[in-house]
N, C-alpha and C positions, 0 to 999 in steps of 0.2 A: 487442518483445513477448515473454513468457513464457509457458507454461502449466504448471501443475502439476497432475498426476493421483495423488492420494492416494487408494488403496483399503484398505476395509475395519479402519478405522484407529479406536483409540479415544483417540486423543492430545489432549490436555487443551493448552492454549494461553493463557497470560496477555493481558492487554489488548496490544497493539500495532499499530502502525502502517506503512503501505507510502508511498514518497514516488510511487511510480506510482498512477493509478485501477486500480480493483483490481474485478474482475467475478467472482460465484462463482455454479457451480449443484450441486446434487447430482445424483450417478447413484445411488445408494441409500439407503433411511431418511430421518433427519431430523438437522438439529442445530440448536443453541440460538445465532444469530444476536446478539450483545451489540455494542450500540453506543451512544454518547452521547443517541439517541431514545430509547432502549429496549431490553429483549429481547423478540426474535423466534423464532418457529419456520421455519427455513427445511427445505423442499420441495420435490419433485420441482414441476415451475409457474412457480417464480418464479425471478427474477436476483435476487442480493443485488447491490448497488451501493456500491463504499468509495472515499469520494472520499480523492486523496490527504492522508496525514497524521493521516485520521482514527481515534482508538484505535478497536479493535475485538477482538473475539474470539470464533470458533465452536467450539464445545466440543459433545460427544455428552449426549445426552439420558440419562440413569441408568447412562452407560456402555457403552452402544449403541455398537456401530460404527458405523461410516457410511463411506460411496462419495463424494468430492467432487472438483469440477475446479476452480481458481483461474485466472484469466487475470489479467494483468498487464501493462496499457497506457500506452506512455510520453506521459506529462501534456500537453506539449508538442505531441506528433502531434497529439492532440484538440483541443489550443486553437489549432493551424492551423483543422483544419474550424469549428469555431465562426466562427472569425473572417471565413472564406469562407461559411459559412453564412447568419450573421445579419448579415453586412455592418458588423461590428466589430471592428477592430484588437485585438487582442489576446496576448500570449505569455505566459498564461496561463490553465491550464483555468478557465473559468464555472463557476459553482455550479451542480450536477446534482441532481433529484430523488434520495433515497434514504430508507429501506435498501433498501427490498424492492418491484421490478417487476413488474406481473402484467401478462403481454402474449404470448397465447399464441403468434401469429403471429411475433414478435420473440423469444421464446424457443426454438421449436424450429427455426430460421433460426441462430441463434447459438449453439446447441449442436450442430446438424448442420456448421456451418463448425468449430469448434472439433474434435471428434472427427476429421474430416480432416485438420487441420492436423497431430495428432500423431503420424496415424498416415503421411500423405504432406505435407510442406512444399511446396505448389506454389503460383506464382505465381495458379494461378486461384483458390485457396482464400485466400491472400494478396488477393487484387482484392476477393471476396467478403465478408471479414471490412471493409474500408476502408469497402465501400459500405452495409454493415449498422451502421458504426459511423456511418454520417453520420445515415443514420434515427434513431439512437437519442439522439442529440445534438440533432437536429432534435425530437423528440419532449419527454426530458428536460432537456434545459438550464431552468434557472429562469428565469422573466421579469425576476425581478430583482435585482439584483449586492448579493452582503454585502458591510459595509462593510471595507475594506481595514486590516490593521494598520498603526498609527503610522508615520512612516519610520524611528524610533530603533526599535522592535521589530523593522522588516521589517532593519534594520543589524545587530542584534542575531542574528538568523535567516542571517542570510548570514556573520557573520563566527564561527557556529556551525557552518557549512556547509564555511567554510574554515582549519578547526581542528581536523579529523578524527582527529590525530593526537594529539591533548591534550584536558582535559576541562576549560576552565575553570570556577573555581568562581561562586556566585552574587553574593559579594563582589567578586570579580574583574571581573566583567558589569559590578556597579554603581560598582563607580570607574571603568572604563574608559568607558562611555557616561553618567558623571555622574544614574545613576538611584537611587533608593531603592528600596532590595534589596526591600522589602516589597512595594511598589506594581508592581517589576520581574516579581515572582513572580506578581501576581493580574493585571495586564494582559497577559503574555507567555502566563499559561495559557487567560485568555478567548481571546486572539485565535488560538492555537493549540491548545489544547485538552488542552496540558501541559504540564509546566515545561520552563524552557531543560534542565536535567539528561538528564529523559526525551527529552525534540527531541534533543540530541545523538547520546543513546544510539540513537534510530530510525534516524541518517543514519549512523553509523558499520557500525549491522547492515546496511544497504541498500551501503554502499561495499562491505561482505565481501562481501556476495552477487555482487555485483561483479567482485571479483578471485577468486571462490570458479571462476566461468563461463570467468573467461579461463585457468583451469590455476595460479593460485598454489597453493602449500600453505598451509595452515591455519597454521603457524607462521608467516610471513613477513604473512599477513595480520590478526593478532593485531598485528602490530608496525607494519604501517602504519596499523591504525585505532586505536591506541593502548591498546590492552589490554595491564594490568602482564605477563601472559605466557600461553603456548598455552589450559590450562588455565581460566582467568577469562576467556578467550574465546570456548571452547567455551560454557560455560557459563551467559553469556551469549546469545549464539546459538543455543542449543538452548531457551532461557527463552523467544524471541521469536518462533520459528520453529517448534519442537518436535522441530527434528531437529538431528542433528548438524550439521557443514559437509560429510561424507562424503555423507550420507546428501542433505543439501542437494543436492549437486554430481548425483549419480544421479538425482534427482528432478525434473529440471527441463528443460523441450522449449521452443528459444528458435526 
């Protein structure tokens, strides 16, 4: 798990995506919630809800600052509880209600665990957040399963995953798994929500953040996730994130 405490901040954020489920509330103002349902106004009340993978982007209201906290849950732990929950094997998170939670009981529960956690890491606040996350899963998990991509998509996805170092092109995809480039592009972004390029691009900023937490430099991690150099890195990763890798690395309570 992650959390991220951005205050008073008026940082503008392109559409992007987290491969973790992603839980966001505000401590001050508002922002403009933009997701594949819709834009939202998110508020002091609600949980925004981003299931993994899905583009997104919260941006300030006329330039407005705003106060916000990000949590960042790994996909995996959740689709244990599911699986223990609803008595279905699974290694993979279930479809979640989203964007936006109204549940006041369950909101001020998991922003009073959340505020502890950053500011003391203890195993009971640790326990706490586990047993608020199974309510919530108990609660929002969908009754019923979308339907899964192709298995040449879901190949296509994984051997995207283990490429991090290079960018293949769409050509490439489609001689490699005997697909037409045209029909690769409109089924790979149904099922995923955007082109292989963009998918690439998400899982490479997700490996930085990655090696951003274990102490690499910024330079060496431009090189493992395939960036031409330091530079077209940063700038990247600041496009996705809004912040430097610097700024990344100080901003983040694991």
């Amino acid at each position: 798990m992650q959390i991220r405490q951005t205050l008073d901040s008026q940082r503008i954020y392109e559409a992007h995506a987290h491969t973790t489920l992603s839980i966001g509330f505000m401590l001050e103002a508002e922002t403009l919630f933009q997701t594949p349902q819709g834009s939202f106004r998110l508020e002091k009340g609600a949980l925004a809800i981003i299931p993994p993978l899905m583009q997104h982007a919260c941006n300030p209201l006329e330039n407005h600052a705003r106060s916000y906290v990000m949590v960042y849950i790994d996909p995996a732990f959740c689709a244990q509880l599911q699986s223990r929950l609803f008595h279905q094997p699974t290694t993979e998170l279930l479809p979640l209600k989203h964007p936006l939670i109204y549940n006041q009981e369950l909101y001020e529960e998991f922003i009073t665990i959340i505020h502890a956690l950053i500011h003391r890491d203890e195993s009971l606040h640790v326990n706490a957040l586990k047993a608020w996350m199974e309510r919530f899963l108990w609660l929002y998990t969908e009754g019923s399963l979308c339907q899964k991509p192709s298995p040449t998509l879901q190949e296509i996805a994984h051997f995207l995953a283990q490429r991090l170092d290079e960018t293949p092109s769409l050509e490439e995809l489609s001689k490699r798994f005997s697909y037409n480039p045209y029909l690769l592009l409109r089924h790979f972004k149904k099922a995923y929500g955007t082109t292989p390029k963009r998918y690439a691009l998400e899982l490479k900023i997700e490996y930085a953040k990655k090696l951003l937490q274990e102490g690499m430099p910024s330079s060496l991690c431009a090189h493992y996730c395939g960036f031409v150099d330091q530079s077209h890195f940063q700038r990247f990763f600041k496009r996705h994130t809004a912040l430097t890798p610097k700024e990344y690395h100080v901003n983040f309570v694991q």
